[in-house]
KEDO-446280 format. One record per residue: x, y, z of N, C-alpha, C in turn. Coordinates in steps of 0.05 Angstrom, whole numbers, plus 5000, padded with zeros to 4 digits. Atoms other than C-alpha are relative to their C-alpha. Layout:
BEGIN
@nu->X; nv->Y; nw->Z; cau->X; cav->Y; caw->Z; cu->X; cv->Y; cw->Z
...
REM end
This chain:
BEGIN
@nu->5018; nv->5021; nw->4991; cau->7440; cav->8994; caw->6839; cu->4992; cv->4983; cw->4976
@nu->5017; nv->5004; nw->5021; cau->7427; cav->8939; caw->6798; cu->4968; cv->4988; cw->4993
@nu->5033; nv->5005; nw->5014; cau->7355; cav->8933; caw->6763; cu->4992; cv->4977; cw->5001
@nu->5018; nv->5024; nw->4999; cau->7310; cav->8878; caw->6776; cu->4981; cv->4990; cw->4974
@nu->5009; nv->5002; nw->5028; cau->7288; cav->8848; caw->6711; cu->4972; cv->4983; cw->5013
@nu->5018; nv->5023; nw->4990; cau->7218; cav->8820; caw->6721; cu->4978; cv->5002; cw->4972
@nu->5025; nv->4987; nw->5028; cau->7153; cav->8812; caw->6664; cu->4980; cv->4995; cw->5017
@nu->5024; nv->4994; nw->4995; cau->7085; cav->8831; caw->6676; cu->4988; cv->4977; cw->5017
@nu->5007; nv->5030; nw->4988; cau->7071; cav->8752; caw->6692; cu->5015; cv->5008; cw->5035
@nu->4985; nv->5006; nw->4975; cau->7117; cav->8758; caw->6754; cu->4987; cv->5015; cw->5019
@nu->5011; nv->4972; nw->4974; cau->7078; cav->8820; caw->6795; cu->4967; cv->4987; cw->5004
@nu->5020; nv->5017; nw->4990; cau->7032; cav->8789; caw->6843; cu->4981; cv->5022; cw->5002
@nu->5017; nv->4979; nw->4992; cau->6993; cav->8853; caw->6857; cu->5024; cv->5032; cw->5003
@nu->4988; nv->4970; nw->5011; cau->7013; cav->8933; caw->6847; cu->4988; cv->5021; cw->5010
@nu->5017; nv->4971; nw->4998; cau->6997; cav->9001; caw->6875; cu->5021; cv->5019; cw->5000
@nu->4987; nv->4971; nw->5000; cau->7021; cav->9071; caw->6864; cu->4998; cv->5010; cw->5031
@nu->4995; nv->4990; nw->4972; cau->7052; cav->9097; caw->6933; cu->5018; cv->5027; cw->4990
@nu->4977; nv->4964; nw->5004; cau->7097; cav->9170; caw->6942; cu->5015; cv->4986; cw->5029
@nu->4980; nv->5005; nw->4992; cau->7160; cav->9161; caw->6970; cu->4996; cv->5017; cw->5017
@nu->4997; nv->4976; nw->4990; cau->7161; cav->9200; caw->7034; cu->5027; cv->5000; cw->5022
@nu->4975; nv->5004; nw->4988; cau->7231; cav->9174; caw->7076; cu->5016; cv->4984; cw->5005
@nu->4989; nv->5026; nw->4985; cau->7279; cav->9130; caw->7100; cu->5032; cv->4999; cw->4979
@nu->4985; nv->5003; nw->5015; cau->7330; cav->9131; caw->7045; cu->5020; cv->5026; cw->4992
@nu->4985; nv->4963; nw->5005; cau->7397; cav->9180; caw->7041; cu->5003; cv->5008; cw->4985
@nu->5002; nv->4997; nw->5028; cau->7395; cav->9186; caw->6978; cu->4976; cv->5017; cw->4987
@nu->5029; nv->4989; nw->5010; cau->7335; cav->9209; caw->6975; cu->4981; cv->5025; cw->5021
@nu->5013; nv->4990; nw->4983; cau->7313; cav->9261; caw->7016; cu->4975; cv->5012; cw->5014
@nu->5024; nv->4992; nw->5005; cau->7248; cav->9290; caw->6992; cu->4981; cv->4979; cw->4985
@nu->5030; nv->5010; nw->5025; cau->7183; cav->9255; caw->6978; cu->5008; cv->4996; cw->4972
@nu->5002; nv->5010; nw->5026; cau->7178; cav->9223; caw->6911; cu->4976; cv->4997; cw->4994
@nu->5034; nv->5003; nw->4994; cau->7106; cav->9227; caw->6887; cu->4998; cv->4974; cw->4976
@nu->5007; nv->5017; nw->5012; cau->7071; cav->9168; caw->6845; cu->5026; cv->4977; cw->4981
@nu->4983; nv->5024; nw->4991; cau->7119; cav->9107; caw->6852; cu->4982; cv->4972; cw->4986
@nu->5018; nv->5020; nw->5007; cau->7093; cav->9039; caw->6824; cu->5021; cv->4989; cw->5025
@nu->4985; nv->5029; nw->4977; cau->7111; cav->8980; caw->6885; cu->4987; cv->4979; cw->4985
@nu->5010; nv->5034; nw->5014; cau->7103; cav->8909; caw->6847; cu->5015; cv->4992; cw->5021
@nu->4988; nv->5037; nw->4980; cau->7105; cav->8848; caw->6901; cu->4992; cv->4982; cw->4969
@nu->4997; nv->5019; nw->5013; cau->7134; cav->8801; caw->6857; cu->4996; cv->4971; cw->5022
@nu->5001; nv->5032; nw->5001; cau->7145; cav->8724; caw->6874; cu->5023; cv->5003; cw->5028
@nu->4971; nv->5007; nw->4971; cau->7217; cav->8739; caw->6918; cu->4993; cv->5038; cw->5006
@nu->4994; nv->4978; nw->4980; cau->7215; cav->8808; caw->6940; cu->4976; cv->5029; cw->4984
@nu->5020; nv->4976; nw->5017; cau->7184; cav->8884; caw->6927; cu->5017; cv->5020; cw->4985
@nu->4978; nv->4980; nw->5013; cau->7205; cav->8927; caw->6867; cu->4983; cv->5030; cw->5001
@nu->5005; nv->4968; nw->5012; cau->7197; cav->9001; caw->6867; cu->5007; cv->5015; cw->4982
@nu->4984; nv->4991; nw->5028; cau->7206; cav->9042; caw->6802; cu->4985; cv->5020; cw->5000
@nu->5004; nv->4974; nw->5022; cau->7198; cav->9113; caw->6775; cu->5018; cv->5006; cw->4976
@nu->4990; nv->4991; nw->5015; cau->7222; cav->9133; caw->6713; cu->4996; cv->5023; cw->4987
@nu->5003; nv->4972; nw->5007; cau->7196; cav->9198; caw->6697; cu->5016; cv->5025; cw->5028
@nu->4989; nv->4978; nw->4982; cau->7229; cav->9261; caw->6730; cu->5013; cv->4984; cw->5021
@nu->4982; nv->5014; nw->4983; cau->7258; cav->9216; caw->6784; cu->5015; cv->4978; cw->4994
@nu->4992; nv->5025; nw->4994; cau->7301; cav->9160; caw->6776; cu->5003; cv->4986; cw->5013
@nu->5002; nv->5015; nw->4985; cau->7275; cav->9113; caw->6824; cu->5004; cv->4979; cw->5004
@nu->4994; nv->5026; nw->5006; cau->7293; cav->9040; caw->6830; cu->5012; cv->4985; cw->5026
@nu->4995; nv->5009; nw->4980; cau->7291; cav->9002; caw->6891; cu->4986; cv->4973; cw->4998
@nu->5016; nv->5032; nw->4997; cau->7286; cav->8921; caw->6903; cu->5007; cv->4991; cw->5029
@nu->4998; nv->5005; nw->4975; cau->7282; cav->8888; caw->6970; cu->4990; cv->4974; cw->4989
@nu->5007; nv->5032; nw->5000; cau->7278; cav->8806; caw->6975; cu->4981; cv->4996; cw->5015
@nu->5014; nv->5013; nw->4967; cau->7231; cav->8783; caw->7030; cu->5014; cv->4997; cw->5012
@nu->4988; nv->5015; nw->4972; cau->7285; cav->8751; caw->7061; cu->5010; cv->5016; cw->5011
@nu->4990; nv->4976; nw->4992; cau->7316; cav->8820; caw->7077; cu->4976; cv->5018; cw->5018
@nu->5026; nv->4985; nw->4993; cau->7251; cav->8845; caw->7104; cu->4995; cv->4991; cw->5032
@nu->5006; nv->5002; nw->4972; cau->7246; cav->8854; caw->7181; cu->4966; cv->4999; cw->5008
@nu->5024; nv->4993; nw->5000; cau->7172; cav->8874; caw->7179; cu->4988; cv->5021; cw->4985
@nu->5009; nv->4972; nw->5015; cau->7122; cav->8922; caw->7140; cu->4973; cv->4994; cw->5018
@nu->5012; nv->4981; nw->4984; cau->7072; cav->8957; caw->7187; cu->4977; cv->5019; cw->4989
@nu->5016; nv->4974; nw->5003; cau->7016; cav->9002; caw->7172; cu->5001; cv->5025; cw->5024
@nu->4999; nv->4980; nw->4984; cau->7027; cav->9075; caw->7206; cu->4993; cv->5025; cw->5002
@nu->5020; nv->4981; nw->5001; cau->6993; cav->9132; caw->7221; cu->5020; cv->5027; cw->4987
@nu->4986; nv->4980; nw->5010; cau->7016; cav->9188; caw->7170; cu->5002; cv->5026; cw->5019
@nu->4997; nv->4975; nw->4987; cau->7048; cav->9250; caw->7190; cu->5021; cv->5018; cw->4976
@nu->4991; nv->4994; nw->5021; cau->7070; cav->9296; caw->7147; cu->4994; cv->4992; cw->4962
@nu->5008; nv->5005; nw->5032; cau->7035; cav->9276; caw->7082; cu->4985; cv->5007; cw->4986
@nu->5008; nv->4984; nw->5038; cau->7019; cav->9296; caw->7011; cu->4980; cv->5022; cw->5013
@nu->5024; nv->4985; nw->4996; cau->6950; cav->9323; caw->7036; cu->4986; cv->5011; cw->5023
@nu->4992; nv->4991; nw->4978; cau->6950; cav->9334; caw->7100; cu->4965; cv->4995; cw->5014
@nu->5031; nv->5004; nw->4992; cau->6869; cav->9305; caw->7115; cu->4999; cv->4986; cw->5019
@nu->5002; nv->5016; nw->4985; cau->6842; cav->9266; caw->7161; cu->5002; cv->4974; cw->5000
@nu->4993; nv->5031; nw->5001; cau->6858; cav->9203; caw->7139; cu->5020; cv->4997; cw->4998
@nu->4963; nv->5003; nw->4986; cau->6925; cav->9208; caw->7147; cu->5001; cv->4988; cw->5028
@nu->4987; nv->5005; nw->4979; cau->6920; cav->9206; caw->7213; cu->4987; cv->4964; cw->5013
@nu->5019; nv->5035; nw->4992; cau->6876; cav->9128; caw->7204; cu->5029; cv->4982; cw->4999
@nu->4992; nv->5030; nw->5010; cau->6936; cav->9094; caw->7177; cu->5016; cv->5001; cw->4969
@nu->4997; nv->5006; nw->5031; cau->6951; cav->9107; caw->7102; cu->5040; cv->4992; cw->4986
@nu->4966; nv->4997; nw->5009; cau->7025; cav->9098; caw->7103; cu->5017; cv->4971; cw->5003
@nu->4985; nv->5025; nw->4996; cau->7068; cav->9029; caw->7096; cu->5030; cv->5004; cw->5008
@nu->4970; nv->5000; nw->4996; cau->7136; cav->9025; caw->7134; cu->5007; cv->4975; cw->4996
@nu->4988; nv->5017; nw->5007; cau->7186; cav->8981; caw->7112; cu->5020; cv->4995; cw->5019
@nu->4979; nv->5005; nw->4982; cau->7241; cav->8952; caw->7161; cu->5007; cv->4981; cw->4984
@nu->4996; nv->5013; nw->5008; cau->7286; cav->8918; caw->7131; cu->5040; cv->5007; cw->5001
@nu->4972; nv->5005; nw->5001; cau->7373; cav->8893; caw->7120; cu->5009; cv->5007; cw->4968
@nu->4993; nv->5003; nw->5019; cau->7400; cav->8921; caw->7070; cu->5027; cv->4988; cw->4990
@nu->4972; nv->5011; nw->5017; cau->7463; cav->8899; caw->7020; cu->5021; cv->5000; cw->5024
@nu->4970; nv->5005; nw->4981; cau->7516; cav->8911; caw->7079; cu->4980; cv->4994; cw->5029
@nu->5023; nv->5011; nw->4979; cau->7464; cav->8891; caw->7135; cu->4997; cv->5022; cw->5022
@nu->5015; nv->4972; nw->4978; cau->7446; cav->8958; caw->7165; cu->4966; cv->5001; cw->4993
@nu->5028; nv->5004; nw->5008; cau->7383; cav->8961; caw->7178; cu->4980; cv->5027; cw->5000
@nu->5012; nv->4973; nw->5013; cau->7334; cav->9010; caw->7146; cu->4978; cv->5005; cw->4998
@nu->5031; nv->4996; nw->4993; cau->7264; cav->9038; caw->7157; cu->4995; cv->5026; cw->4974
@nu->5016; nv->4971; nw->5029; cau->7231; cav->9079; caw->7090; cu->4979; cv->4994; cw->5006
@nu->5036; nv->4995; nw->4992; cau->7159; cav->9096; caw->7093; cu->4993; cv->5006; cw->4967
@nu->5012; nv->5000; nw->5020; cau->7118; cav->9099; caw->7036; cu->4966; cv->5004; cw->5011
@nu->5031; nv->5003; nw->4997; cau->7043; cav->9126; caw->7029; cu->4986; cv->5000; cw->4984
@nu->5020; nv->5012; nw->5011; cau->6992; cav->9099; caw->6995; cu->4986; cv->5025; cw->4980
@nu->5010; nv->4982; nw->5013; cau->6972; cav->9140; caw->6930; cu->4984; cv->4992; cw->4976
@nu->5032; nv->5000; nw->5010; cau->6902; cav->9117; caw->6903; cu->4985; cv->5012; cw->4996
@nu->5029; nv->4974; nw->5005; cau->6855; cav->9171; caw->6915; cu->5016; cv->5028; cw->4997
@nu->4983; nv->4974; nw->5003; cau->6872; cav->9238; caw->6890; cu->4997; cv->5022; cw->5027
@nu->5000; nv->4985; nw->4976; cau->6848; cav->9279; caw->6953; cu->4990; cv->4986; cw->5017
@nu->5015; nv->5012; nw->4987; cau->6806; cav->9230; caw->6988; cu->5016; cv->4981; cw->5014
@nu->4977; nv->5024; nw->4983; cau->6847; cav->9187; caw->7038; cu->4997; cv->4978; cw->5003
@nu->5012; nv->5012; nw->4994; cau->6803; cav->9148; caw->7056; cu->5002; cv->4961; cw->4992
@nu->4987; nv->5017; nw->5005; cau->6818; cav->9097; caw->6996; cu->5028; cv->4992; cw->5002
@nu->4981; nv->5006; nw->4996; cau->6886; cav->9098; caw->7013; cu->5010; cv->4983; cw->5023
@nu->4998; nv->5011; nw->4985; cau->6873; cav->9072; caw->7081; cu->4991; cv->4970; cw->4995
@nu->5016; nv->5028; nw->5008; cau->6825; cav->9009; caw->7052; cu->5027; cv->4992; cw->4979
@nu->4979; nv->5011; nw->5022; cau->6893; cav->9001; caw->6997; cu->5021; cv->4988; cw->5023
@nu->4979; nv->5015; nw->4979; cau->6942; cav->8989; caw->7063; cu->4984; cv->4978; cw->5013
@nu->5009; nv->5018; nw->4982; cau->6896; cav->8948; caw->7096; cu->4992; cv->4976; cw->4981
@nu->5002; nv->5023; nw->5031; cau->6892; cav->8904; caw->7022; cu->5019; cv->4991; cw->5004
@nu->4974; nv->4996; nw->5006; cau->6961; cav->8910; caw->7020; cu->5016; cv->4976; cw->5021
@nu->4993; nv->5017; nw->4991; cau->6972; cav->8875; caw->7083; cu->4982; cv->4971; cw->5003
@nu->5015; nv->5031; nw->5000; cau->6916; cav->8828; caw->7086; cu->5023; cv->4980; cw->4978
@nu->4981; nv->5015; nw->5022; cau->6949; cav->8801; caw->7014; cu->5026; cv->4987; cw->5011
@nu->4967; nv->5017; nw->4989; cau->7024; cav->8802; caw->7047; cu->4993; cv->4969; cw->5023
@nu->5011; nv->5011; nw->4980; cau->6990; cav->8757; caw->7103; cu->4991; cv->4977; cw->4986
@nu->5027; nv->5018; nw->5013; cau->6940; cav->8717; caw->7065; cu->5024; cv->4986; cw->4975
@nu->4986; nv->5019; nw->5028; cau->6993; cav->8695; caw->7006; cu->5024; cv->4986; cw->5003
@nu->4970; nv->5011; nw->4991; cau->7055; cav->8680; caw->7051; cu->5019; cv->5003; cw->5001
@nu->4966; nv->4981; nw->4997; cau->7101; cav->8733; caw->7036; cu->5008; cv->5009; cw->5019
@nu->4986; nv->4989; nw->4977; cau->7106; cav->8751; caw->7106; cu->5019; cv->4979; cw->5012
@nu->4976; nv->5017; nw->4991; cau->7141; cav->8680; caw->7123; cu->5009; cv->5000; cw->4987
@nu->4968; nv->4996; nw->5012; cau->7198; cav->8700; caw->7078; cu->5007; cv->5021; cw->5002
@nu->4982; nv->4979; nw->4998; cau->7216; cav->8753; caw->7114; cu->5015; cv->4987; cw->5032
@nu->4977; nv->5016; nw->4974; cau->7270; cav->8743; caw->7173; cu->4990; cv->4998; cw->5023
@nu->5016; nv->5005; nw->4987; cau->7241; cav->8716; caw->7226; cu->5014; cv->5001; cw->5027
@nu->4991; nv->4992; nw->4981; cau->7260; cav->8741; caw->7297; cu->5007; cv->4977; cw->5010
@nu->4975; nv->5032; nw->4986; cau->7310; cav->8693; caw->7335; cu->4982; cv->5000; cw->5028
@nu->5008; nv->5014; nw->4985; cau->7273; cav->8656; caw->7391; cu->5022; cv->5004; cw->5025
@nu->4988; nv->4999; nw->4976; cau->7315; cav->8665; caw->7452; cu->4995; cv->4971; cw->5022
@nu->5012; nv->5030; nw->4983; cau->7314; cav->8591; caw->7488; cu->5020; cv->5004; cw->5016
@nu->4979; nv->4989; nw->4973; cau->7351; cav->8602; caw->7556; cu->5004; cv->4971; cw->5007
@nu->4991; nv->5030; nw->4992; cau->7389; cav->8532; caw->7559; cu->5035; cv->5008; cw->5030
@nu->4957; nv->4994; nw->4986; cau->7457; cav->8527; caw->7609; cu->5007; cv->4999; cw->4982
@nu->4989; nv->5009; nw->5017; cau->7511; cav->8532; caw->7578; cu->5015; cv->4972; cw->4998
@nu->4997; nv->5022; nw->5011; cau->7534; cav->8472; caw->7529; cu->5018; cv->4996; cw->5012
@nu->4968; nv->5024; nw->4999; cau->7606; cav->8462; caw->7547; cu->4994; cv->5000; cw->5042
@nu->5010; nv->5002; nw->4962; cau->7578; cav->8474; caw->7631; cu->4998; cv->4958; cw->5005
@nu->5012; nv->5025; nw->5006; cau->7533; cav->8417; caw->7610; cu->5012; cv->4981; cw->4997
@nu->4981; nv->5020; nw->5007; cau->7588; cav->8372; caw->7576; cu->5023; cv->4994; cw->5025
@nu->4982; nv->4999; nw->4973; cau->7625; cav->8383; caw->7643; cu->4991; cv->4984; cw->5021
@nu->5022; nv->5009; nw->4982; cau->7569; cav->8365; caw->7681; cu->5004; cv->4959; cw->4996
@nu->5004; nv->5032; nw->5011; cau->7567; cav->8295; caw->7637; cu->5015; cv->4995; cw->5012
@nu->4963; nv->5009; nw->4998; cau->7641; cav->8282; caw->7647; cu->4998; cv->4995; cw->5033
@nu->5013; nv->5005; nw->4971; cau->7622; cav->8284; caw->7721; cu->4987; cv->4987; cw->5010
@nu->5027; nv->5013; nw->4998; cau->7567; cav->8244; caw->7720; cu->5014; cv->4967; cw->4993
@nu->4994; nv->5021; nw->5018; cau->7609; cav->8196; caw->7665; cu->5024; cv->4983; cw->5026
@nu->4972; nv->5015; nw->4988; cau->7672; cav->8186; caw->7715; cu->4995; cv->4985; cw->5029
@nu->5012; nv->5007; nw->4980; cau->7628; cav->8176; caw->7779; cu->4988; cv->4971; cw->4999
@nu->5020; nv->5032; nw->5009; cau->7594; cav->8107; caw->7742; cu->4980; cv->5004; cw->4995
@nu->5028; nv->4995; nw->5007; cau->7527; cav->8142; caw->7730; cu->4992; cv->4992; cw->4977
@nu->5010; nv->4997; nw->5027; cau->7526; cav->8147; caw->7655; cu->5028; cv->4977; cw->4985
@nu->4983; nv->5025; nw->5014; cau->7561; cav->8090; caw->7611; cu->5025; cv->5017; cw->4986
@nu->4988; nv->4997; nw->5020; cau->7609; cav->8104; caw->7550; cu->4979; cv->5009; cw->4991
@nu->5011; nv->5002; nw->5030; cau->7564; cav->8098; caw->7503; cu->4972; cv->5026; cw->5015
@nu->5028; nv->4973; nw->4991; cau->7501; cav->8148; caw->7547; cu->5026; cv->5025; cw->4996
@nu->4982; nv->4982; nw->4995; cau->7564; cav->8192; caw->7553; cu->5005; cv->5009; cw->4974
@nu->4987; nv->4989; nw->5024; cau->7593; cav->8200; caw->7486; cu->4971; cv->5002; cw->4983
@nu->5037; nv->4989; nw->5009; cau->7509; cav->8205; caw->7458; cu->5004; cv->5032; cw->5011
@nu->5010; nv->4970; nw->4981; cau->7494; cav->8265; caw->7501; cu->5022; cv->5014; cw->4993
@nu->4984; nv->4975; nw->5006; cau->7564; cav->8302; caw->7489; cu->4993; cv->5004; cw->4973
@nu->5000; nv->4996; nw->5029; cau->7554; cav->8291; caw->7416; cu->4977; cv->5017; cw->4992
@nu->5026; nv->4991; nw->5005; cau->7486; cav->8313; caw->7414; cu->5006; cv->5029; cw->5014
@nu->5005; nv->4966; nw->4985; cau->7499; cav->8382; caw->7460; cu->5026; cv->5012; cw->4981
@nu->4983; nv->4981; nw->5011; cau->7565; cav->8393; caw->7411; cu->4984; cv->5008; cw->4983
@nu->5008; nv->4994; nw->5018; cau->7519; cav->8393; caw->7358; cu->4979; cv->5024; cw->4996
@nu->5011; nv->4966; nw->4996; cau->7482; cav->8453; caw->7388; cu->5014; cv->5019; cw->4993
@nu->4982; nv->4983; nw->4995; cau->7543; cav->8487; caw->7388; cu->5004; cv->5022; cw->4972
REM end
């Protein structure tokens, strides 16, 4: 994988999360993770005992979610508010991939971990990094174009529509195409 070079200037905001799935490589939890949202995407890094190193662009980014932990570090009741960030997202060959990550602020206390996701997304929200992530395709239920261009031609040979209304309108519905 290669390393995302970034300096201190570039990281819009930062919290320590633990790795808890999503990645085959990785099978077990990873505890205290730095996530920097930079400017284009989010870097993850450990360098002690794990060699961690994960970057994601925005524009690769299906959605990130706050979700109710299961299975984590401490196993309290605030797990079950929320403290955990999933990631959906396309990776390098465009399969698409869901890791989870949970929020590791307070050493037993969950509590701040839930107020750090609910930062976490306000910020993604509030600064605009969520419109650079891929933005679900709109589904517009038109006939189809070449029906349509059929339709003209029908319309064109009958005397309805001129030359010139005729060859507009096909040009314009190829350009849907």
């Amino acid at each position: 994988m290669k390393l995302h070079n970034f300096a201190n200037e570039d990281i819009l905001i930062s919290y320590k999360v633990n790795y808890m799935h999503g990645l085959p490589e990785h099978k077990k939890p990873i505890y205290s993770i730095r996530m920097n949202l930079l400017r284009d995407g989010i870097f993850f890094q450990k360098t002690r005992k794990h060699n961690f190193y994960l970057y994601i662009e925005y524009k690769k980014i299906e959605k990130i979610e706050i979700v109710k932990g299961v299975g984590t570090r401490y196993g309290n009741i605030a797990d079950l508010a929320g403290k955990q960030i999933e990631i959906t997202y396309q990776n390098d060959v465009q399969h698409q991939m869901c890791i989870r990550f949970e929020m590791a602020t307070a050493k037993l206390i969950g509590w701040a971990d839930v107020k750090a996701c609910q930062e976490l997304m306000s910020f993604i929200k509030n600064s605009g990094i969520a419109d650079k992530f891929i933005q679900p395709a709109t589904h517009v239920q038109t006939p189809d174009i070449l029906t349509q261009i059929e339709k003209l031609g029908e319309l064109h040979k009958s005397g309805v529509l001129t030359d010139e209304e005729f060859e507009a309108k096909k040009a314009e519905l190829l350009g849907r195409l």
